[in-house]
Every structure is written in structure tokens, then in C-alpha cells.
Phi, psi and omega in degrees: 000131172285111187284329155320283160276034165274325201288332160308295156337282171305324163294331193259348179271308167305317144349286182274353179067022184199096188309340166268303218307306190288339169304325149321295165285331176265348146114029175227180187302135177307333207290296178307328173301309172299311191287331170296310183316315150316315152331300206287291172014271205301346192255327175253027168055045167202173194246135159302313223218127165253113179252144168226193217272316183262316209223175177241121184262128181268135160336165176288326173301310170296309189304338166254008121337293203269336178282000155257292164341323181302327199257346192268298179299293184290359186298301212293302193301332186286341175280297176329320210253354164301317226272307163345284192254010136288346195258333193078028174229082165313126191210147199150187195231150176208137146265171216173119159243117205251164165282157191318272207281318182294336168293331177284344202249306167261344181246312217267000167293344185254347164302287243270288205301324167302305188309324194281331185305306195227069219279227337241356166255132183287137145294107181251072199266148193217121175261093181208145182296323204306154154288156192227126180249124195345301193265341172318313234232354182080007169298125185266350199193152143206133157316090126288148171234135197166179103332113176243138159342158137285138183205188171267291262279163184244132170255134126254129173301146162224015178138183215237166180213097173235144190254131180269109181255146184205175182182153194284130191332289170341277184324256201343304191287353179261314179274009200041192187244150181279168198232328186248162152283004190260342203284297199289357196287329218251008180248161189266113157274124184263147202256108180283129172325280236253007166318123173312313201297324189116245185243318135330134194256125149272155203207147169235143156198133170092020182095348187227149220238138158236169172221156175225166157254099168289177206191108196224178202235333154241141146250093215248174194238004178244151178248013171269000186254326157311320156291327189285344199265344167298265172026306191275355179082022204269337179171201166227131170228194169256118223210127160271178204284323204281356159253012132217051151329283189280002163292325154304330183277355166252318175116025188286305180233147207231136189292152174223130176082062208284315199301324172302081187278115168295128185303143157295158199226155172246131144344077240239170167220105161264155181205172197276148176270146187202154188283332188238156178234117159317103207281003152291345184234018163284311205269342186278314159346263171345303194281276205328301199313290189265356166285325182273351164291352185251333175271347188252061176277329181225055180244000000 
């Protein structure tokens, strides 16, 4: 057995916590995965791996195994991705999780156009808010907008995300208008689940940040169902502008409480922390970075 070319295999089952995951990501059967592994075991006369029915453990032996090796698969990927673009052909496979509605509205209009830059690289994309963890789930990038943890993952910024509270003529002209944040107590807030901020919304005005706990009647975990339910006269929320930009711009829906500026927030590209960044998730990175500084110019 060539123990070499083992060694990704294994970096990608330690990674990944799993023998389906990496079997998943590397396109072949779970079965072939144990057996290679098993293989190496055996070819380097020590146990690796501990498995049990939920989770997998590395050994005293894997772990330092793995504290080289780890560095050896990137060396090796960092050679691929030389060779790559000496020859001008990025090329490789990227997963990729973008959030729900921004990812639908702004990056996926951007697809085509990466693709056609860069046919040698495969897309794998998945749209979801929840937070997600990287190597679990086998993710090379996931689009957040927030606040972020502290974590090992590397933010790159990709723009600013700026928020708004608004609500529809209709609402207003039936509930009147708040005048205050003290204001909002006596109004229905629809509230987004996965809000970064927490169960509070903050605003500054005039050099000085207040906070409120809205207070509503829905809580929805999509923020496109929040917009149709402004739409619908249903309340007011905070909302960022680039999913209603143009509502604002017909007057379907309107600001409310102008004076209050909700903090900006930034738009993140995370990816695992490495010594080398793969130059297939180097060039999507990058094409992301400046195509949405040229349509979001005004979010």
C-alpha cells in the first residue's frame, strides 16, 4: 500500500470527525474509507483511530501522526495549486454555505459569471442561516453577516451590512407613528430568530446607543417572510436595506424612526484556519469581495 497517498484520507477523516463525512467529500464509499485506514494502521504497525458507535478518537499515536501529516497535505495541496496556475487553470471542487435570502439575491446572480471566469473549478452551494460548523459539515467558505464569535476560523470582510427599521404606510397610518424607541413598546415587532445581536435591538443617536427588547406577536427564522409580512401591514421591524432597497425605493415600505442608526454590521467570507489558502477559494473569495463592493454600493 502506498502510505502516501493515504495521507489526505486521513487528514480529511480527522478534520472531519468522521468516516461518512470524508467519504462524502472525497467521492468515494464509507466501506473504502475504513479499509484504507485501516490499511495505513497496519502498514505503519500502530493504531490511529479509536472508533466507537458515535464518535471517532485519535490515539496518542494519531495525534502525532497527525500534528505532521496535516502539514504535509498542505504543502502537497499548495504544490497542486502552483502547478494549477502556472499552466492558468484554477481548478478544484469548493463547498461553499451562503445565508438564505442574500445568497439568493446577491451571490447567486454571480454564479454564472465565476463559472464561466473559472469552468476547471466544480461549485457545491448550500443556503442556510443556521450557524454551521466548517469541518463537520466539510465546508471550504460559509457567507455570514453579523457579529462573529470569537473562533480559529479567518474572516475576510466582504462589505458592510447596513440596517434599518421600517414598515408599511398602511401599518403606520393605522398604528401611527412611533416617535421614540420607547415608542416601539406599544407596536407589533416582527422579530428575525437567527439575529446576530441577540434578543435586543441597538441604535445610536445623537453620540448616545440605546437598546430596546421588541415586542411582538411573530418570530420568524427567514427574513424574506419578514418582508412580505411588513408588505402585508403586519408591523415593523429592522431589517437590512439591501433586502429592501427597492421598497424603499417605491415607497411599498418606508423608515421608521430615521434618527436612530442601527450599527453597521459586516458580510464575512469564514473559512478554517491554514497556513496556505487554496487558490481556488483564494479567486472566489477575491471575484466575491469586488463584485458585491460594485453592486452594494448602497446597502
Amino acid at each position: 500500500m502506498d502510505i502516501y497517498a493515504n495521507i489526505p484520507l486521513f487528514v480529511s477523516v480527522v478534520e472531519l470527525g468522521s468516516f461518512s463525512e470524508a467519504a462524502r467529500r472525497l467521492g468515494i464509499n464509507k466501506s473504502a474509507v475504513s479499509k484504507r485506514i485501516s490499511a495505513l494502521e497496519q502498514a505503519l504497525g500502530v493504531k490511529l483511530i479509536q472508533r466507537t458507535t458515535r464518535r471517532l478518537h485519535l490515539t496518542d499515536a494519531g495525534r502525532q501522526y497527525y500534528e505532521y501529516v496535516h502539514q504535509a497535505a498542505a504543502l502537497m495541496q499548495q504544490a497542486q495549486d502552483a502547478l494549477a496556475s502556472q499552466q492558468g487553470a484554477v481548478q478544484g471542487s469548493l463547498k461553499v454555505s451562503l445565508p438564505n435570502v442574500f445568497g439568493q439575491r446577491h451571490i447567486a446572480p454571480l454564479l454564472s459569471e465565476f463559472s464561466l471566469q473559472y469552468p476547471a473549478i466544480n461549485l457545491e452551494v448550500s443556503l442556510d442561516d443556521r450557524v454551521v460548523d466548517l469541518l463537520k459539515e466539510g465546508l471550504d467558505m460559509v457567507v455570514r453577516i453579523g457579529d462573529l464569535p470569537d473562533s480559529s476560523l479567518v474572516a475576510v470582510r466582504l462589505g458592510p451590512c447596513h440596517s434599518l427599521l421600517c414598515a408599511s404606510p398602511d401599518y403606520l397610518a393605522r398604528e401611527g407613528h412611533p416617535r421614540s424607541l420607547t415608542d416601539l413598546r406599544a407596536h407589533n415587532c416582527l422579530f428575525y430568530s437567527y439575529f446576530r445581536g441577540g434578543l435586543e435591538w441597538s441604535f445610536e443617536r445623537r453620540g448616545e446607543v440605546s437598546r430596546i427588547k421588541p415586542r411582538g406577536n411573530i418570530k420568524v427564522n427567514n427574513s424574506e417572510v419578514i418582508r412580505r409580512l411588513l408588505l402585508d401591514g403586519m408591523g415593523i421591524a429592522l431589517m437590512p436595506r439591501y433586502l429592501v432597497e427597492e421598497e424603499l425605493a417605491s415607497g411599498t415600505l418606508v423608515p421608521v424612526l430615521r434618527d436612530y442608526q442601527a450599527p453597521t454590521h459586516g458580510i464575512y467570507a469564514l473559512t478554517p484556519e491554514r497556513q496556505h489558502m487554496p487558490a481556488r477559494l483564494r479567486v472566489f473569495i477575491d471575484f466575491l469581495k469586488q463584485a458585491l463592493a460594485e453592486r452594494g454600493a448602497n446597502w
